[in-house]
ZAMARGU-4260 file (C-alpha; in steps of 0.2 Angstrom, whole numbers, plus 5000, padded with zeros to 4 digits):
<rodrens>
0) 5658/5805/5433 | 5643/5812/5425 | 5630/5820/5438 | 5616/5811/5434 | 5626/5796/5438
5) 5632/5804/5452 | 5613/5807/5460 | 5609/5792/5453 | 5622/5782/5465 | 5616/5792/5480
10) 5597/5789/5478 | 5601/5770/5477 | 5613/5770/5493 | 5606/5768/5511 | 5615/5782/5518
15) 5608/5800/5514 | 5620/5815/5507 | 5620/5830/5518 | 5612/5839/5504 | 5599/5827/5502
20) 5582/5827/5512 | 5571/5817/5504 | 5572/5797/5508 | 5583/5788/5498 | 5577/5777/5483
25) 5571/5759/5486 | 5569/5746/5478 | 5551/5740/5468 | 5551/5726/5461 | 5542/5725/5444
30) 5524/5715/5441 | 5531/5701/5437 | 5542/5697/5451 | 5526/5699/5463 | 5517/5686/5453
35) 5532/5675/5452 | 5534/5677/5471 | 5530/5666/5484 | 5510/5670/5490 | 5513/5677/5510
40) 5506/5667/5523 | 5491/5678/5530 | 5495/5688/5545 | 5492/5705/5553 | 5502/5717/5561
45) 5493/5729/5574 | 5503/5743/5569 | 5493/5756/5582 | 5484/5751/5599 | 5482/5765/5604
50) 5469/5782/5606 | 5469/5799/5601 | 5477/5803/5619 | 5496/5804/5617 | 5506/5791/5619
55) 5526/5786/5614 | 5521/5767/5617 | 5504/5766/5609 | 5503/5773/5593 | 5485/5778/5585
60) 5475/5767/5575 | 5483/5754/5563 | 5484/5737/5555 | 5494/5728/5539 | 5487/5713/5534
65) 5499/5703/5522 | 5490/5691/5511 | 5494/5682/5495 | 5502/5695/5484 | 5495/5708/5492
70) 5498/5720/5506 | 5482/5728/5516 | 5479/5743/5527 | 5468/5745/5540 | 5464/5763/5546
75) 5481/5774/5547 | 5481/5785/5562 | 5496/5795/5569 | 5510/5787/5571 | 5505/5771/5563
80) 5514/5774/5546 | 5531/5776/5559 | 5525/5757/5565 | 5524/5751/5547 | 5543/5757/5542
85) 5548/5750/5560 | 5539/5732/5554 | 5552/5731/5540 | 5539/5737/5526 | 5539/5753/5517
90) 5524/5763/5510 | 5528/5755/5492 | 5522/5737/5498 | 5503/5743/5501 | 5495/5738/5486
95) 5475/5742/5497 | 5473/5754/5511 | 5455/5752/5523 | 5446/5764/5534 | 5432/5760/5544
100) 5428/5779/5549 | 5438/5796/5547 | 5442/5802/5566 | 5458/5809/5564 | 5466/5795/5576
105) 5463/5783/5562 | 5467/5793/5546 | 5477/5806/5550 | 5492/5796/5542 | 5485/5792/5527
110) 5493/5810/5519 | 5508/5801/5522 | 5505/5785/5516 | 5499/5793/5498 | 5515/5805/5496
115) 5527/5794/5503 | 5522/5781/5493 | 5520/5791/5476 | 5537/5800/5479 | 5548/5785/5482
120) 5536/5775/5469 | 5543/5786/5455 | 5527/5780/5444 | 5532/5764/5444 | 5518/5757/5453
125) 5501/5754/5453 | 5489/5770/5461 | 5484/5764/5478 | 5467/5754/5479 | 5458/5766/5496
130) 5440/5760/5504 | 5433/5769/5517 | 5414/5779/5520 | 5411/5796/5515 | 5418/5808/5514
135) 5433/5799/5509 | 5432/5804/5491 | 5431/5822/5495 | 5444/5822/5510 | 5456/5814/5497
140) 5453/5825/5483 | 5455/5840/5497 | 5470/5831/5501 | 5483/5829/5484 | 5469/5838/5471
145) 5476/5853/5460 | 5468/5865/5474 | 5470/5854/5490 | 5480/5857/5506 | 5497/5847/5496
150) 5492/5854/5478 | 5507/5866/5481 | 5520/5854/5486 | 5513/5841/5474 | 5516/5854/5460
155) 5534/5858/5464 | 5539/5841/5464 | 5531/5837/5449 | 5537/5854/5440 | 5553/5859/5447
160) 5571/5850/5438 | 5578/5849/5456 | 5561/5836/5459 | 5563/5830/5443 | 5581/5825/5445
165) 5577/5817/5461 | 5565/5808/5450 | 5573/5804/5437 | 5587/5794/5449 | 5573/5786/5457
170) 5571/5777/5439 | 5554/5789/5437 | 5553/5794/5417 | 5548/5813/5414 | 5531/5819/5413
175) 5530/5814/5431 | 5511/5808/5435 | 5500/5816/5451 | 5494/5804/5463 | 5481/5796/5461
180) 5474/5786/5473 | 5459/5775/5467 | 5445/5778/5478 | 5428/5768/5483 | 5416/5774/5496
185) 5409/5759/5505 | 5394/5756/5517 | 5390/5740/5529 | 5385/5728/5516 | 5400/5730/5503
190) 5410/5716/5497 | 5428/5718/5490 | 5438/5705/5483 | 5456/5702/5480 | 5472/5692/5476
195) 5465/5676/5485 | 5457/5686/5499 | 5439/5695/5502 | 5433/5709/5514 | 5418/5709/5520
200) 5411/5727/5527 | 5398/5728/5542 | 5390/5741/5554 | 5400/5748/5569 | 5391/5757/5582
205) 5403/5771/5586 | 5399/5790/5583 | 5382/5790/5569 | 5375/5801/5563 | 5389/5811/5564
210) 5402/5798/5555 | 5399/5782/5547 | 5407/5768/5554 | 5413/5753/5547 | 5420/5735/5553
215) 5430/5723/5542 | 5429/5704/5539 | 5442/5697/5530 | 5443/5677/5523 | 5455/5668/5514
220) 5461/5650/5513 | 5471/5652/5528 | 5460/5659/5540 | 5448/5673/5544 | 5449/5693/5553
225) 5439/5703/5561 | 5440/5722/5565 | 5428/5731/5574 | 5435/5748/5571 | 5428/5757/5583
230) 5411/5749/5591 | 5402/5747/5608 | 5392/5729/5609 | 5380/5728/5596 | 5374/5712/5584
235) 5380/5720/5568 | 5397/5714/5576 | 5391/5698/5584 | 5386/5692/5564 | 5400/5700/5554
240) 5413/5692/5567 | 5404/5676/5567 | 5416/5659/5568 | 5430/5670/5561 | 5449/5664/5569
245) 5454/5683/5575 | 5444/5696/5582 | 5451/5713/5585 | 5440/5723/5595 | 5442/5741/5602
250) 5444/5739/5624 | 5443/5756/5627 | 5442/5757/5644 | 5437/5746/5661 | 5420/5741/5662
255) 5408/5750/5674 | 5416/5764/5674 | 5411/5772/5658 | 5403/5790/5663 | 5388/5787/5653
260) 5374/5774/5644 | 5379/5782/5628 | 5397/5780/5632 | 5397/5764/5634 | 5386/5760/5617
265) 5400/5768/5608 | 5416/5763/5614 | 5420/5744/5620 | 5424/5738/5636 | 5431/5721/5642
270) 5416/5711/5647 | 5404/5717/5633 | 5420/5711/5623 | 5418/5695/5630 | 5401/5692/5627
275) 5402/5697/5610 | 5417/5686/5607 | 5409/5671/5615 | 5392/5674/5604 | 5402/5675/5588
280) 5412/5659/5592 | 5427/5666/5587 | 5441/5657/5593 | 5455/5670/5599 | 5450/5689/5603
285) 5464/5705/5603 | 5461/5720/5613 | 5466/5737/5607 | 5463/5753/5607 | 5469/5753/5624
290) 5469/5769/5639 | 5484/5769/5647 | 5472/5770/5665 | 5472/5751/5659 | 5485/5747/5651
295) 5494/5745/5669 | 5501/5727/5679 | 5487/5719/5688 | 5471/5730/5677 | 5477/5721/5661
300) 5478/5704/5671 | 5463/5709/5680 | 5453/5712/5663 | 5461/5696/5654 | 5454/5686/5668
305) 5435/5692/5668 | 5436/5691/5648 | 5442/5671/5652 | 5427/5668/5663 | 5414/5672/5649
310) 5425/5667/5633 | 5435/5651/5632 | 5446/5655/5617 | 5464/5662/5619 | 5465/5682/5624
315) 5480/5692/5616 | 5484/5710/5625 | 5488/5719/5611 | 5505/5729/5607 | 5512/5738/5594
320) 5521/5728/5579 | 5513/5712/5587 | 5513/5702/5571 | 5499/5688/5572 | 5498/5674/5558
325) 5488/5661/5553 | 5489/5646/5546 | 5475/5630/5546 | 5462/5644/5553 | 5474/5645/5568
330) 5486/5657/5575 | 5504/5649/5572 | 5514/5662/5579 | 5512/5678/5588 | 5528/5688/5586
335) 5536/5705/5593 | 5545/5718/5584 | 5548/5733/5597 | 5563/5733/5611
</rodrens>
C-alpha cells in the first residue's frame, strides 16, 4: 500500500493513530447536497449558561441556532465549542458565527471555532460569515493575521509537507489557503439576512462605554428569537423582544441582592426579567447566565415562581445542550442532551 493511501485511510477513520494528534477528517458535504437537503426546522441549542466564574456544569456563553440551510452562532465563550461537539455538530456546520460584545466569557472560543474549522474544512468550505461590535475586526486580524498571536502555527501548517499531508488526506488540494473569516462590524440598528432567516441587532445595556453591547432578534417562518446578551432592564430590550416566541435573557443573579444601582442596570435579575418579558409579550422566556448561588433547589423554584406572578407565558430554566425548537411560532419540543 502506498502511503498516501495509507494516511489517507487513517484521516477518514474515527479512531485516531498513536502517531496522529490532530482530529480525524470528517465528512463535508459539497454545496449542492446542502441545497438539495431538507431545510431544518428552527431551533436553538443553549450551548453555554453559564458565567465567567468556573464551573464543570455551566459552561460560558453560547448558543447554535439551526435554520433552513444554515447553521448560527451566538457568542462563543469558554467551553461552549466543547458543548457544540457534545450536541452532535462539528465546527464545519457553522456557516455564521454572532457576538453581542467581546468579554472573554463570550468569545474566548471563537480561536477555536476559526481553526478548527479551517483545519478540518481542508478549503472546502465557504470562509465563515462573523458579526459582532468593534473591535472584532481588529481582534480577528490579531487573532489568525500574518503577525497575530496564531500567525506561527497557521504558517507551519500551511507550509510544512507533514501539515500538508495531513491536508492533502483531508481531501485539501495544495497551496493550502489562510483563514479567512469574513467579517462585519455591527451596531444596534443593523439588519442581516439569510437563507430564510433575518437578525435583527438592538442595544444592551451591559458594560458602555467601555464595550459595545449588542442583542439579537431573529425571525423566520417558524417562529422568532430573542437574546439579550448581556443586559440589565432597559426599553432597547422591551422593543427588540417585542411579541417574539423565545426570549433568552441573562438572570445573573437573585434580585435585591445586587450590591449596587449600577449593578443591577447592567446585569439582569429574575423580577426585572419578568417585567420585561411581560411588556414585550413574548410568549416563553429562558434564564441563563446563571450564578451557581442560584442555581440551587428551592432558589431556582423560588425565582421560577415570582417570574410566574408577573409573566404568564411558560419559564424554562436554562441548562447546557437544552435544544429548544419551534414550530407554528411555538416551542414543539424542549429536549436534553447532557447525562
Amino acid at each position: 500500500m502506498e502511503r498516501r493511501e495509507f494516511i489517507a485511510i487513517l484521516a477518514s477513520t474515527r479512531v485516531s493513530a498513536s502517531w496522529q494528534n490532530s482530529t480525524p477528517a470528517v465528512s463535508i458535504s459539497s454545496a449542492a447536497d446542502d441545497q438539495a437537503a431538507t431545510p431544518r426546522p428552527l431551533s436553538i441549542t443553549l450551548l453555554g449558561t453559564g458565567t465567567p466564574s468556573p464551573s464543570l456544569d455551566r459552561q460560558s456563553s453560547g448558543y447554535f441556532i439551526e435554520v433552513g440551510h444554515d447553521v448560527i452562532v451566538w457568542d462563543h465563550g469558554p467551553g461552549a465549542h466543547h458543548r457544540l461537539l457534545q450536541s452532535g455538530h462539528r465546527s464545519v456546520d457553522v456557516t455564521h458565527a454572532f457576538f453581542t460584545h467581546l468579554h472573554y466569557d463570550h468569545c474566548m472560543d471563537y480561536g477555536r471555532l476559526v481553526l478548527q474549522r479551517w483545519d478540518q474544512g481542508a478549503d472546502r468550505i465557504a470562509d465563515l460569515n462573523v458579526y459582532g461590535p468593534p473591535p472584532i475586526a481588529r481582534m480577528t486580524e490579531q487573532l489568525f493575521g500574518v503577525d497575530g498571536i496564531y500567525g506561527p502555527d497557521i504558517r507551519a501548517r500551511i507550509e510544512h509537507k507533514s501539515s500538508q499531508d495531513q491536508f492533502e488526506a483531508r481531501g485539501g488540494k495544495l497551496p493550502r489557503r489562510r483563514p479567512a473569516p469574513k467579517v462585519m462590524e455591527i451596531h444596534a440598528g443593523s439588519v442581516i439576512s439569510g437563507d430564510g432567516w433575518k437578525v435583527t441587532v438592538g442595544h444592551a445595556q451591559h458594560v458602555e462605554p467601555y464595550l459595545e453591547c449588542l442583542a439579537f432578534r431573529i425571525d423566520t417562518s417558524e417562529g422568532s428569537i430573542c437574546y439579550t446578551g448581556d443586559s440589565g432592564p432597559n426599553d432597547a430590550i422591551v422593543e427588540l423582544a417585542k411579541g417574539c416566541d423565545i426570549l433568552i435573557h441573562m438572570n445573573h443573579y437573585f434580585s435585591g441582592t445586587e450590591p449596587s444601582p449600577a449593578y443591577r442596570m447592567a446585569c439582569g435579575n429574575h423580577r426585572d426579567n419578568a417585567v420585561i418579558a411581560k411588556r414585550a409579550g413574548v410568549k416563553t422566556l429562558v434564564l441563563t447566565h446563571l450564578l451557581g448561588q442560584i442555581d440551587r433547589p428551592s432558589v431556582r423554584e423560588l425565582i421560577v415562581h415570582e417570574i410566574q406572578k408577573v409573566f404568564e407565558g411558560k419559564v424554562i430554566w436554562g441548562e447546557d445542550l437544552m435544544r429548544l425548537t419551534l414550530a407554528d411560532a411555538r416551542v414543539s419540543a424542549i429536549e436534553s442532551r447532557q447525562g
